[in-house]
mmCIF file of the C-alpha atoms, coordinates in Angstrom:
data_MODEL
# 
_entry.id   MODEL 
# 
loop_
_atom_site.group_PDB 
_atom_site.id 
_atom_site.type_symbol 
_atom_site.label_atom_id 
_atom_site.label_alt_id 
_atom_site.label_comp_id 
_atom_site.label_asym_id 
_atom_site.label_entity_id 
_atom_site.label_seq_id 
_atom_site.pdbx_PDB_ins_code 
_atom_site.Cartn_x 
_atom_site.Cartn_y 
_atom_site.Cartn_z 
_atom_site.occupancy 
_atom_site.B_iso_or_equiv 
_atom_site.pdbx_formal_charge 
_atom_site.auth_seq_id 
_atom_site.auth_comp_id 
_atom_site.auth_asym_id 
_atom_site.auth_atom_id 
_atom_site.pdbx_PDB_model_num 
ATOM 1  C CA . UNK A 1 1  ? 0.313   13.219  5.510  1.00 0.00 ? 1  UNK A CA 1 
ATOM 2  C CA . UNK A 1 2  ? -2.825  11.143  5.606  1.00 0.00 ? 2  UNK A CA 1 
ATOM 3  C CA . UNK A 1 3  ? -2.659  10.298  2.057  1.00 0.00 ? 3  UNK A CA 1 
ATOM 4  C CA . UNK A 1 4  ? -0.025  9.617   -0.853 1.00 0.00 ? 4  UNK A CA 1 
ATOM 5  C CA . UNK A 1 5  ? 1.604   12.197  -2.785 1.00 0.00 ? 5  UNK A CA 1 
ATOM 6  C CA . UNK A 1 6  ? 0.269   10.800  -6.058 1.00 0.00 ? 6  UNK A CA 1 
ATOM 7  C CA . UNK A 1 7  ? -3.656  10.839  -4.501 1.00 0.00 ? 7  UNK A CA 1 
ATOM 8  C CA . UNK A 1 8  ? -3.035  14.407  -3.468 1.00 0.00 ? 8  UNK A CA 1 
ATOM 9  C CA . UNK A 1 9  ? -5.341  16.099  -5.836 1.00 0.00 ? 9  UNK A CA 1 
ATOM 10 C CA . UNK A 1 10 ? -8.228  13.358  -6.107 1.00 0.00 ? 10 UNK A CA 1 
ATOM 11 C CA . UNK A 1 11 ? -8.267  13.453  -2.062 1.00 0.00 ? 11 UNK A CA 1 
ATOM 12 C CA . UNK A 1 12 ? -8.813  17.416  -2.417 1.00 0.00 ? 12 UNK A CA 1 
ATOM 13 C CA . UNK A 1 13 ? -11.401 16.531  -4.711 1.00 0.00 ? 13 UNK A CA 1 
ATOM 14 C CA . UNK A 1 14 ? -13.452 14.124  -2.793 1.00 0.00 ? 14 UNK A CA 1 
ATOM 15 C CA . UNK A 1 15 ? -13.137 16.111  0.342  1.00 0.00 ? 15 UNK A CA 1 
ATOM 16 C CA . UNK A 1 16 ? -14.556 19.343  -1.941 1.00 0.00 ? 16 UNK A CA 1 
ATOM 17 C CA . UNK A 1 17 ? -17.270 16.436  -3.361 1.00 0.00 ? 17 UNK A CA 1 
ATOM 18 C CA . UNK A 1 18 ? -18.210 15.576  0.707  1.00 0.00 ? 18 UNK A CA 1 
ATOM 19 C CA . UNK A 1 19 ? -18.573 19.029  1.862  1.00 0.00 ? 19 UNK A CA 1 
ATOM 20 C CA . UNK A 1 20 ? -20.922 19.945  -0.939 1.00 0.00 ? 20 UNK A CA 1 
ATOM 21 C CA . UNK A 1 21 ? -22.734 17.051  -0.910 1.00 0.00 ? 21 UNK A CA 1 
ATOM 22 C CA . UNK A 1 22 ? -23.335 17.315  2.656  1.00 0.00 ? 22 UNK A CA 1 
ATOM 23 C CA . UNK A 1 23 ? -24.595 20.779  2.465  1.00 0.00 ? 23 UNK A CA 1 
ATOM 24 C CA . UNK A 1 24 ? -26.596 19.954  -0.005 1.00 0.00 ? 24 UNK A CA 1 
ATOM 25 C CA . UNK A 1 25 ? -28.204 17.024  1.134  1.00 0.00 ? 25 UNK A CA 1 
ATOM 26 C CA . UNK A 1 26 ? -29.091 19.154  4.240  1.00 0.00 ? 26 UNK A CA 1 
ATOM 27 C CA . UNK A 1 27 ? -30.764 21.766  2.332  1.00 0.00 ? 27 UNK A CA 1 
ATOM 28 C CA . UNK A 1 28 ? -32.949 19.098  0.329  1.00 0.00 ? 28 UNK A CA 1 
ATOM 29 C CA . UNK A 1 29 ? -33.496 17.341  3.811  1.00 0.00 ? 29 UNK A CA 1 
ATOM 30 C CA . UNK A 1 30 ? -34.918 21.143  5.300  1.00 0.00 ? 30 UNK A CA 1 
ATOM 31 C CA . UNK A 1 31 ? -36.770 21.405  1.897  1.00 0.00 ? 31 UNK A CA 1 
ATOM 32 C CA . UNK A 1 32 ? -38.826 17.981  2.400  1.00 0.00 ? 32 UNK A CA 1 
ATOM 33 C CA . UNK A 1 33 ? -37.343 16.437  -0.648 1.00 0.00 ? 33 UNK A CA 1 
ATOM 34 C CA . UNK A 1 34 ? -35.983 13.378  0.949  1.00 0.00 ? 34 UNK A CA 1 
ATOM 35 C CA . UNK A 1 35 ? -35.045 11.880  -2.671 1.00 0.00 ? 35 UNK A CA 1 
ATOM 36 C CA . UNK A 1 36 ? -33.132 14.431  -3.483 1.00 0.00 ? 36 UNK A CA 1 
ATOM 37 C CA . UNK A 1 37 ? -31.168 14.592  0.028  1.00 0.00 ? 37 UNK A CA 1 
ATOM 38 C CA . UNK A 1 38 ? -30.723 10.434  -0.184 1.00 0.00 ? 38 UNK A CA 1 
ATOM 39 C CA . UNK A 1 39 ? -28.862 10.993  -3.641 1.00 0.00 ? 39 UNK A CA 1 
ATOM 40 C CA . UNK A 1 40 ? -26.265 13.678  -1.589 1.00 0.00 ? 40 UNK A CA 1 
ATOM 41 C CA . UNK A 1 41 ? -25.801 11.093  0.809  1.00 0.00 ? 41 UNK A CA 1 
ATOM 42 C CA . UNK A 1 42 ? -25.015 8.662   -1.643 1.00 0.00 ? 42 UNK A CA 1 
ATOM 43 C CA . UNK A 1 43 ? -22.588 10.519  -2.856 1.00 0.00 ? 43 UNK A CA 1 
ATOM 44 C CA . UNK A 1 44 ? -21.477 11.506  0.411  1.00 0.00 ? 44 UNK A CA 1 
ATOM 45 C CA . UNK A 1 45 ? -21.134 7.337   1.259  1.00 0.00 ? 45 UNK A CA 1 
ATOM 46 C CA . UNK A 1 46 ? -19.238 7.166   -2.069 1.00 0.00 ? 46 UNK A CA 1 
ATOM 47 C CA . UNK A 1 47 ? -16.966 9.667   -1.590 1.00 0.00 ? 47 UNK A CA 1 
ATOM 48 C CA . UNK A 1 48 ? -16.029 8.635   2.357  1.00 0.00 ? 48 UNK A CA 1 
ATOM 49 C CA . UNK A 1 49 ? -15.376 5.114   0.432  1.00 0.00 ? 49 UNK A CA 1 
ATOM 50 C CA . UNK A 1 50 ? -13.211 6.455   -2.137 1.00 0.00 ? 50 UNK A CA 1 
ATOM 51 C CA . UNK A 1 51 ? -11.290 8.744   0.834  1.00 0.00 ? 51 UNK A CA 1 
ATOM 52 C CA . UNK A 1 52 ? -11.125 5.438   3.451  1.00 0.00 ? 52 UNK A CA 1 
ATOM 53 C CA . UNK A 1 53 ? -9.440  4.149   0.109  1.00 0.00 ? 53 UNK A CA 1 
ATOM 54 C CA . UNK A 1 54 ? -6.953  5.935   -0.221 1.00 0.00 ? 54 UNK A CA 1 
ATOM 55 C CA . UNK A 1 55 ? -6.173  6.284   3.757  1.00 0.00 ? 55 UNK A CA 1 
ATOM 56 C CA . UNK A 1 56 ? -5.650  2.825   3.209  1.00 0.00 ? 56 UNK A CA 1 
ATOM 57 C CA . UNK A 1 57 ? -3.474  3.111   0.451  1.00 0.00 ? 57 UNK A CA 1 
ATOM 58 C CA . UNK A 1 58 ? -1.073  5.094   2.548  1.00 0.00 ? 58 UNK A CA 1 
ATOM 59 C CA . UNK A 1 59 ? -1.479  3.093   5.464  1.00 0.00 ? 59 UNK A CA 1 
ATOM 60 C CA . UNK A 1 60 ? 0.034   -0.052  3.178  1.00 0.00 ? 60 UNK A CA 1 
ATOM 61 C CA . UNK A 1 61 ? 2.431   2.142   1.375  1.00 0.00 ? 61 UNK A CA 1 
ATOM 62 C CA . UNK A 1 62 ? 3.922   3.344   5.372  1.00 0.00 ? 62 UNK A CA 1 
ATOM 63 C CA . UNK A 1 63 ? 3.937   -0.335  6.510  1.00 0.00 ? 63 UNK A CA 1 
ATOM 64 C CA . UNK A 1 64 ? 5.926   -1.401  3.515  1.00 0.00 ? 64 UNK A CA 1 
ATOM 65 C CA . UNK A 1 65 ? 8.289   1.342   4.022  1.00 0.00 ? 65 UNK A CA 1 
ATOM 66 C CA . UNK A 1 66 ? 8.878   0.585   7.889  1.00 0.00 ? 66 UNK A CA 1 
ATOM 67 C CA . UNK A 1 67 ? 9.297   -3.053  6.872  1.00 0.00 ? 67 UNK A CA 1 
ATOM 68 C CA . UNK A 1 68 ? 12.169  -2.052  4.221  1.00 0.00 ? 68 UNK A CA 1 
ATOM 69 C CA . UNK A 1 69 ? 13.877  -0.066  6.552  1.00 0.00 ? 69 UNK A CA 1 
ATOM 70 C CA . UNK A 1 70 ? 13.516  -2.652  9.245  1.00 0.00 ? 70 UNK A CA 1 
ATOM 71 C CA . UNK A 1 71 ? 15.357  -5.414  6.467  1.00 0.00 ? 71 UNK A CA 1 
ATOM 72 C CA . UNK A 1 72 ? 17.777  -2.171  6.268  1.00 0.00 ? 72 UNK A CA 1 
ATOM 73 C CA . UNK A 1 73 ? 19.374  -1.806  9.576  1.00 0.00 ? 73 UNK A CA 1 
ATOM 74 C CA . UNK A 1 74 ? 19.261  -5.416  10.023 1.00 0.00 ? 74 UNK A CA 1 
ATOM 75 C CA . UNK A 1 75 ? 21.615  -6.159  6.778  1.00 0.00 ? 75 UNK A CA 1 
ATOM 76 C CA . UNK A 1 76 ? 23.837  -2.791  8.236  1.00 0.00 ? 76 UNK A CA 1 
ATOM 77 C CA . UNK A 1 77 ? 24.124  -4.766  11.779 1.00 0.00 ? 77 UNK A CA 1 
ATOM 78 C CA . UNK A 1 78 ? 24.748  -8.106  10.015 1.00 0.00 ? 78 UNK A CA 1 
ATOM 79 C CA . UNK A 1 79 ? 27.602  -6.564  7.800  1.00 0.00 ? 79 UNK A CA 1 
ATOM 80 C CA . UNK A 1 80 ? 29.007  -4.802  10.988 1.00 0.00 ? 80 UNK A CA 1 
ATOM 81 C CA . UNK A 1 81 ? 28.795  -8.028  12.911 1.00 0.00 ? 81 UNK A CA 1 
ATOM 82 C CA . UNK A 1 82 ? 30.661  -9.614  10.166 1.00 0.00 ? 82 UNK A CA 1 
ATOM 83 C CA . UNK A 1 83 ? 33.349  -6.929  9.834  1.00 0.00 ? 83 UNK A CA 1 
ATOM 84 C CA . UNK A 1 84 ? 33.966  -7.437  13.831 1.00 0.00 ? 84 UNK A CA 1 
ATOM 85 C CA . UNK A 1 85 ? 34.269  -11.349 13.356 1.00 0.00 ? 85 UNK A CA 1 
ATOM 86 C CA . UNK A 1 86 ? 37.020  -11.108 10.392 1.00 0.00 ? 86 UNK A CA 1 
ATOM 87 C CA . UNK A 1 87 ? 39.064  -9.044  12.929 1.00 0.00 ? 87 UNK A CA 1 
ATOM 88 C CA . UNK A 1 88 ? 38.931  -11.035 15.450 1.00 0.00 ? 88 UNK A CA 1 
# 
């Protein structure tokens, strides 16, 4: 999953904003009216921004995870270690 559960539907969103943008810009670029296709792009840039965002979001949210599970197994080999010194 590229982004979080909870940015599900705005992702779907800006990736429905990019696509029209983009084909619209292109049509406005075809039709001379380089104003009009800059604005798209804009939008476009915005909307890349907004997705590279929320990647990131994920990204952070993943590390954090792997370090908590990391902390995990080392408490479960620490009490195991432990457990094997009392019997000894």
């Amino acid at each position: 999953m590229l982004f979080l559960k909870q940015d599900k539907e705005r992702s779907e969103k800006e990736l429905d904003c990019y696509g029209y943008c983009l084909d619209q810009g292109i049509v406005h670029f075809l039709n001379t009216e380089f104003g009009k296709a800059a604005a798209y792009h804009e939008n476009i840039a915005r909307s890349l921004w907004e997705l590279q965002r929320m990647k990131n979001s994920k990204e952070m949210d993943d590390q954090a995870w792997m370090m908590l599970k990391q902390i995990e197994a080392q408490q479960q080999q620490e009490e195991l270690l432990n457990k094997l010194r009392s019997r000894l």
